[in-house]
N, CA, C and O atoms as CSV, one atom per row, in Angstrom:
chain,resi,resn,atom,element,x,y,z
A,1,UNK,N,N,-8.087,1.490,-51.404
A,1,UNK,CA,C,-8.014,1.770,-49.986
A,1,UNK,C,C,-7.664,0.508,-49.196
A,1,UNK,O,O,-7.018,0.667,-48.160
A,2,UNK,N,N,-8.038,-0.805,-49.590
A,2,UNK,CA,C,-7.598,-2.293,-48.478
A,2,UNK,C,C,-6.307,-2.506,-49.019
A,2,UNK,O,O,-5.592,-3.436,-48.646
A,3,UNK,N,N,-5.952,-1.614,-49.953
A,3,UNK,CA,C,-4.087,-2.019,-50.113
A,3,UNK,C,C,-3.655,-1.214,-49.284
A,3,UNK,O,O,-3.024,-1.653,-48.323
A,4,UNK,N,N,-3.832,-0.089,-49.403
A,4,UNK,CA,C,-3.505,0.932,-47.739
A,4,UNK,C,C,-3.317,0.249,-46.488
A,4,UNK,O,O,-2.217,0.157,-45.943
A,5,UNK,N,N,-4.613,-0.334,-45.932
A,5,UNK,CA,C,-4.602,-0.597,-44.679
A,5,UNK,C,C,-3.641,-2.144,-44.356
A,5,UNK,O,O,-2.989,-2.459,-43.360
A,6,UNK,N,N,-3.821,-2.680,-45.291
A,6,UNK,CA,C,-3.159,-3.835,-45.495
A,6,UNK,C,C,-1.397,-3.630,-45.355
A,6,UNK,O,O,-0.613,-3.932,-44.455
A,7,UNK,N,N,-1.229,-3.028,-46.584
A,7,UNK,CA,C,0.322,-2.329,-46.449
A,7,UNK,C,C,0.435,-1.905,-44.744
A,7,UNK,O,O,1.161,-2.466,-43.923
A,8,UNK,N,N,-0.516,-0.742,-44.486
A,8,UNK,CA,C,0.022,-0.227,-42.773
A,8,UNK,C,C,-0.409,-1.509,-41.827
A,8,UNK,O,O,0.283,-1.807,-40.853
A,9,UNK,N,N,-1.250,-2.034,-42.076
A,9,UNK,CA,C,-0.872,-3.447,-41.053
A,9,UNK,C,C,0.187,-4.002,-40.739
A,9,UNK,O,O,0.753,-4.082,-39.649
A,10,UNK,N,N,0.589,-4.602,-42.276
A,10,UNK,CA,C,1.755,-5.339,-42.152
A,10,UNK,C,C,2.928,-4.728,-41.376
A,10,UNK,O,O,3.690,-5.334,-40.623
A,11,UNK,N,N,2.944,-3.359,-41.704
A,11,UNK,CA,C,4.341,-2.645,-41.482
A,11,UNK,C,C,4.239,-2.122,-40.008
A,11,UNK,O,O,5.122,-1.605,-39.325
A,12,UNK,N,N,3.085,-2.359,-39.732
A,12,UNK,CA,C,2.797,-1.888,-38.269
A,12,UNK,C,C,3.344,-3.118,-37.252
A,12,UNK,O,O,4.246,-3.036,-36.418
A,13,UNK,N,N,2.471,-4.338,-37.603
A,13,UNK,CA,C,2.827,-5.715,-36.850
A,13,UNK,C,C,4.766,-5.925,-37.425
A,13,UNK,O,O,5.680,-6.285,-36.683
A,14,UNK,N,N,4.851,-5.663,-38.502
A,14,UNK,CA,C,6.121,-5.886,-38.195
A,14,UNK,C,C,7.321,-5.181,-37.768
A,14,UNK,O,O,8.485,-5.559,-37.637
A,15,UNK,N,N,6.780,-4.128,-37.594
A,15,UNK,CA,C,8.169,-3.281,-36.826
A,15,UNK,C,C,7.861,-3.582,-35.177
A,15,UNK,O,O,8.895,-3.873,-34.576
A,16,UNK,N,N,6.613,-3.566,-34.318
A,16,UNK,CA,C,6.128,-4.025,-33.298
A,16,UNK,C,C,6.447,-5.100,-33.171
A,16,UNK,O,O,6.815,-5.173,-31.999
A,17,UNK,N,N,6.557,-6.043,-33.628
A,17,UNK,CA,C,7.073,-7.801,-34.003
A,17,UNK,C,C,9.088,-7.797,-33.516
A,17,UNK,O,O,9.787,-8.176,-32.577
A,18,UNK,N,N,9.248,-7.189,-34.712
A,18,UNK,CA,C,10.733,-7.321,-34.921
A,18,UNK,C,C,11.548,-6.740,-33.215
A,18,UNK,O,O,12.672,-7.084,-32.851
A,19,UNK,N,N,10.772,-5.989,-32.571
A,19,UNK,CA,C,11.992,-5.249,-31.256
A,19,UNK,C,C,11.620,-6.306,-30.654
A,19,UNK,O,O,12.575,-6.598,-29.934
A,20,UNK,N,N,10.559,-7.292,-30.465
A,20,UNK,CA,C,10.796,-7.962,-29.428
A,20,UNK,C,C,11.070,-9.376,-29.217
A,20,UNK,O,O,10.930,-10.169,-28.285
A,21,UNK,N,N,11.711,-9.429,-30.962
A,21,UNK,CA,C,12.696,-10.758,-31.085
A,21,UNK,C,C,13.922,-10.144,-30.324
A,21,UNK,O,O,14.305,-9.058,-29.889
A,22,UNK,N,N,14.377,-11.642,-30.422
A,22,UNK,CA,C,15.770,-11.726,-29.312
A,22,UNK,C,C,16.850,-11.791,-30.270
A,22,UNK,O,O,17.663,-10.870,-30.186
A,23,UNK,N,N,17.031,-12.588,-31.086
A,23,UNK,CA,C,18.855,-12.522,-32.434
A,23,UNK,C,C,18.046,-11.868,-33.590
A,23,UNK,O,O,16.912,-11.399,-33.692
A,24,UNK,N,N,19.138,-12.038,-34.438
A,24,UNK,CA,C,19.443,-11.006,-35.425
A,24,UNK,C,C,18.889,-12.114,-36.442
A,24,UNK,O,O,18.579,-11.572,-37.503
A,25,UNK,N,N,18.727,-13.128,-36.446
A,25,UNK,CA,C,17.958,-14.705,-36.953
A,25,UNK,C,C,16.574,-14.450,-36.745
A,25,UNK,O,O,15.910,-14.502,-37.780
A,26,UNK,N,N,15.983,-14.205,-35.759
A,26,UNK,CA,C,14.312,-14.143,-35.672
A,26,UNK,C,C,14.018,-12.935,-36.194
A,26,UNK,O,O,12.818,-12.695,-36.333
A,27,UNK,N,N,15.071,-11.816,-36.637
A,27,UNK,CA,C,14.599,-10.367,-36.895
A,27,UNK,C,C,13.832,-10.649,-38.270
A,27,UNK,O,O,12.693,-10.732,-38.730
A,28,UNK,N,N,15.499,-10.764,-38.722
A,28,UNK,CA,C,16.030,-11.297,-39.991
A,28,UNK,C,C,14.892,-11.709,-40.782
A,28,UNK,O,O,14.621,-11.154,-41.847
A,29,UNK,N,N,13.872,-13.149,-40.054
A,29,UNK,CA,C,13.047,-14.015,-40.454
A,29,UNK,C,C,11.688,-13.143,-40.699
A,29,UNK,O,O,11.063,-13.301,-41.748
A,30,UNK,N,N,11.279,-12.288,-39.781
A,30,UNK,CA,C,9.856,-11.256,-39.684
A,30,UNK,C,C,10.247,-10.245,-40.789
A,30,UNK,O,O,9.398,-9.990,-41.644
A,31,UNK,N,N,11.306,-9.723,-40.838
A,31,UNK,CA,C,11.529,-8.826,-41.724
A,31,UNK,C,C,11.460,-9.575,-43.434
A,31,UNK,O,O,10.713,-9.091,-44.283
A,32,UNK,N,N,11.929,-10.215,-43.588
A,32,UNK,CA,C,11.759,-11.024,-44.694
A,32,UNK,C,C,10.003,-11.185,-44.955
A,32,UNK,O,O,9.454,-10.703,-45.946
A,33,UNK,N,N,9.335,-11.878,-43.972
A,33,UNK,CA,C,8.008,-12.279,-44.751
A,33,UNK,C,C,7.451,-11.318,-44.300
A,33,UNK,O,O,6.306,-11.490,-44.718
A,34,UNK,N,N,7.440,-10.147,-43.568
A,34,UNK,CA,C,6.908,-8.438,-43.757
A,34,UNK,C,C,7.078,-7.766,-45.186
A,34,UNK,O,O,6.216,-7.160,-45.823
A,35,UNK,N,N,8.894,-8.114,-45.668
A,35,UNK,CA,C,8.925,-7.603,-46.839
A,35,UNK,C,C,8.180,-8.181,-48.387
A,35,UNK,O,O,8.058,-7.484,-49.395
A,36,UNK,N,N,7.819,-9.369,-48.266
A,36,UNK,CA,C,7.725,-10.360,-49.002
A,36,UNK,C,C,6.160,-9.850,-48.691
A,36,UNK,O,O,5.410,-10.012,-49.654
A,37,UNK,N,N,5.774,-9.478,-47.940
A,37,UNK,CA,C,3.864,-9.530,-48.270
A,37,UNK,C,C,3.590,-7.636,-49.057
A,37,UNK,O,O,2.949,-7.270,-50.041
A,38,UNK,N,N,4.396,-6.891,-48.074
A,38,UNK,CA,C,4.135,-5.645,-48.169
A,38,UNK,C,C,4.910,-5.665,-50.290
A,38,UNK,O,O,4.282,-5.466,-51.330
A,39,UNK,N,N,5.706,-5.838,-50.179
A,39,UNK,CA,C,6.311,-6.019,-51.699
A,39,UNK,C,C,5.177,-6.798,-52.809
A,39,UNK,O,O,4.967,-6.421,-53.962
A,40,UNK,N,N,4.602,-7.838,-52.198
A,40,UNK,CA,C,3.809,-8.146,-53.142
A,40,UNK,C,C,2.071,-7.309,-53.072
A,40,UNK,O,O,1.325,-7.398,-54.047
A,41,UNK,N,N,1.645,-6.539,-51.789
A,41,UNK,CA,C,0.555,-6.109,-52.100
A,41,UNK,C,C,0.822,-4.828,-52.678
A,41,UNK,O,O,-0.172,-4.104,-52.734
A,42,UNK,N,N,1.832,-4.371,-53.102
A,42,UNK,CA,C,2.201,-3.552,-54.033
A,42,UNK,C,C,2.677,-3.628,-55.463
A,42,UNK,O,O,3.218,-2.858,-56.257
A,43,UNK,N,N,2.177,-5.100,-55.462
A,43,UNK,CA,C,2.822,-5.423,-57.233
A,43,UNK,C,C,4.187,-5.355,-57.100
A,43,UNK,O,O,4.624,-4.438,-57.796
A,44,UNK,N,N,4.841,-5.805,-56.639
A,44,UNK,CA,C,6.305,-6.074,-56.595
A,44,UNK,C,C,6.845,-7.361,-56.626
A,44,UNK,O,O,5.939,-8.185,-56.494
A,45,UNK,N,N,8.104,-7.951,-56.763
A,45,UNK,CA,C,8.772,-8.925,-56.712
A,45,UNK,C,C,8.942,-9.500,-55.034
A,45,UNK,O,O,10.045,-9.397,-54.496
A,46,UNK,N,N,7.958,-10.003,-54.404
A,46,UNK,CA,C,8.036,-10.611,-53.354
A,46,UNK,C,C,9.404,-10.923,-52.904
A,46,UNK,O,O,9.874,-10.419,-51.884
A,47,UNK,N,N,10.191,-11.933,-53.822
A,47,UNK,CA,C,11.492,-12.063,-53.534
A,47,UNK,C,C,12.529,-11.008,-52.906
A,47,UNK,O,O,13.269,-11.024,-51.922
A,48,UNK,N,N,12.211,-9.965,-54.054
A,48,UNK,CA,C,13.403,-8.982,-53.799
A,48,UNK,C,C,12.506,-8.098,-51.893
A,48,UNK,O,O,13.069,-7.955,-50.808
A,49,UNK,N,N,11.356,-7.808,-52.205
A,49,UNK,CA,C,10.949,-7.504,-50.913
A,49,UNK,C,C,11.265,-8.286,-49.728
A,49,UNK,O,O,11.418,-7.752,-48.630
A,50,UNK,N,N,11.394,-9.899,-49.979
A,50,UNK,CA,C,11.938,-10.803,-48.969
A,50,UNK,C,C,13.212,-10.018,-48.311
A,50,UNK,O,O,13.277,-9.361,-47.272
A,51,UNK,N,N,14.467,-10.410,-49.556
A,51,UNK,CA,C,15.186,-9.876,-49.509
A,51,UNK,C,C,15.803,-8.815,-48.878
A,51,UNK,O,O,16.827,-9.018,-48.225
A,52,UNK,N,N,15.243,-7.519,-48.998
A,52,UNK,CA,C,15.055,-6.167,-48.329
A,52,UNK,C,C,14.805,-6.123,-47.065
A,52,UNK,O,O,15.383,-5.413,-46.242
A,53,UNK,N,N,13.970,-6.850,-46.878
A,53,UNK,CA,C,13.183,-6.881,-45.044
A,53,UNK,C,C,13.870,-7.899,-44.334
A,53,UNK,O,O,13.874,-7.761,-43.110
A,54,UNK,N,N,14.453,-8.892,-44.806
A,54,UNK,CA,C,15.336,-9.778,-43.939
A,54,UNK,C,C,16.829,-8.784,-43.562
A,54,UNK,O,O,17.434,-8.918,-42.499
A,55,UNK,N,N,17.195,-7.927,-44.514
A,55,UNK,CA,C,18.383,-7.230,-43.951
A,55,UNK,C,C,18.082,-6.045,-43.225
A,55,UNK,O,O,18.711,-5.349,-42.427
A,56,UNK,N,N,16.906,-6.010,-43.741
A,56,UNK,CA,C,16.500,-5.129,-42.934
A,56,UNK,C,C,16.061,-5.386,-41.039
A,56,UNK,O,O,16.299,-4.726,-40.028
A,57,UNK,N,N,15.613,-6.186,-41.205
A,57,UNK,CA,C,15.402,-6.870,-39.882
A,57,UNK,C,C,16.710,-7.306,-38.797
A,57,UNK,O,O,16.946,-7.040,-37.618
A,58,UNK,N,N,17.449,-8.160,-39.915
A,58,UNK,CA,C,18.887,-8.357,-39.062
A,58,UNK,C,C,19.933,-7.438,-38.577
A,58,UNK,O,O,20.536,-7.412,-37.504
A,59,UNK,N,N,20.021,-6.480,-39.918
A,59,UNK,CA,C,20.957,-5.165,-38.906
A,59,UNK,C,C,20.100,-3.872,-38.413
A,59,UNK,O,O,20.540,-2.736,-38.243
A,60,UNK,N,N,18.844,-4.303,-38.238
A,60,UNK,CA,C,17.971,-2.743,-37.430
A,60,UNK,C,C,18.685,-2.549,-36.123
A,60,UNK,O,O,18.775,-1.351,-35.855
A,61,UNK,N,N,19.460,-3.690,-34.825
A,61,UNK,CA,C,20.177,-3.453,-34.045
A,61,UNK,C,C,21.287,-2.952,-34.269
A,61,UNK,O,O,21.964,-2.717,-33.268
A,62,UNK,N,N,21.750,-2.683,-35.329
A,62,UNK,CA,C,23.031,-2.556,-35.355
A,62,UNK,C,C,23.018,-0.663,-35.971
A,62,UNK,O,O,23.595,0.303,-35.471
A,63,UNK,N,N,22.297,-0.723,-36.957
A,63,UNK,CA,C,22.304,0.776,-37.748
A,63,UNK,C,C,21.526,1.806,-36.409
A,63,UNK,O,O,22.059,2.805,-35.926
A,64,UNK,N,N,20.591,1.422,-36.133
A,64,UNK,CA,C,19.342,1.945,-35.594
A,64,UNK,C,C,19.273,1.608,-33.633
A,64,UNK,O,O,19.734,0.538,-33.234
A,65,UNK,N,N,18.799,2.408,-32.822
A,65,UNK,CA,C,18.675,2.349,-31.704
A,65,UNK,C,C,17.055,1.761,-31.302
A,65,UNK,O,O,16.739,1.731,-30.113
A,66,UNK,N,N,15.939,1.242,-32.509
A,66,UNK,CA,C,14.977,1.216,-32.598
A,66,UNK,C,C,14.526,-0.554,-31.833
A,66,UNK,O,O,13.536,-0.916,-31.197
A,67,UNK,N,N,15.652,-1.225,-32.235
A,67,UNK,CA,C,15.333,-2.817,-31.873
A,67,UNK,C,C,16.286,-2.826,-30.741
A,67,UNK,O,O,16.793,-3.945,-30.664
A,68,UNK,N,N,16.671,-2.129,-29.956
A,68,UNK,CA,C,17.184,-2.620,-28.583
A,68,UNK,C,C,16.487,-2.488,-27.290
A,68,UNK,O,O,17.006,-2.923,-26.262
């Protein structure tokens, strides 16, 4: 159950986090160490979760109407 709340923390502070950076550089950066924690409290490759959440972060303005 504290991997639960932990996981929805993270993913909570970081989508709340990410709209109210300003470039696609500060997204970029939250999304990365969002992905990198949530990836590893799931037994995952931190890296590749880095990975994931930094692109994820940088084009959420661009795919998505969610970070403008």
């Amino acid at each position: 159950m504290f991997h639960f709340r932990l996981i929805f923390a993270a993913a909570a502070i970081a989508s709340l986090s990410a709209c109210l950076l300003d470039s696609d550089l500060e997204r970029g950066l939250a999304g990365a160490a969002a992905g990198a924690v949530v990836a590893d409290a799931l037994g995952g490759n931190a890296v590749t979760g880095a990975i994931a959440g930094g692109a994820a972060g940088a084009l959420c303005d661009e795919v998505t109407s969610i970070c403008r």
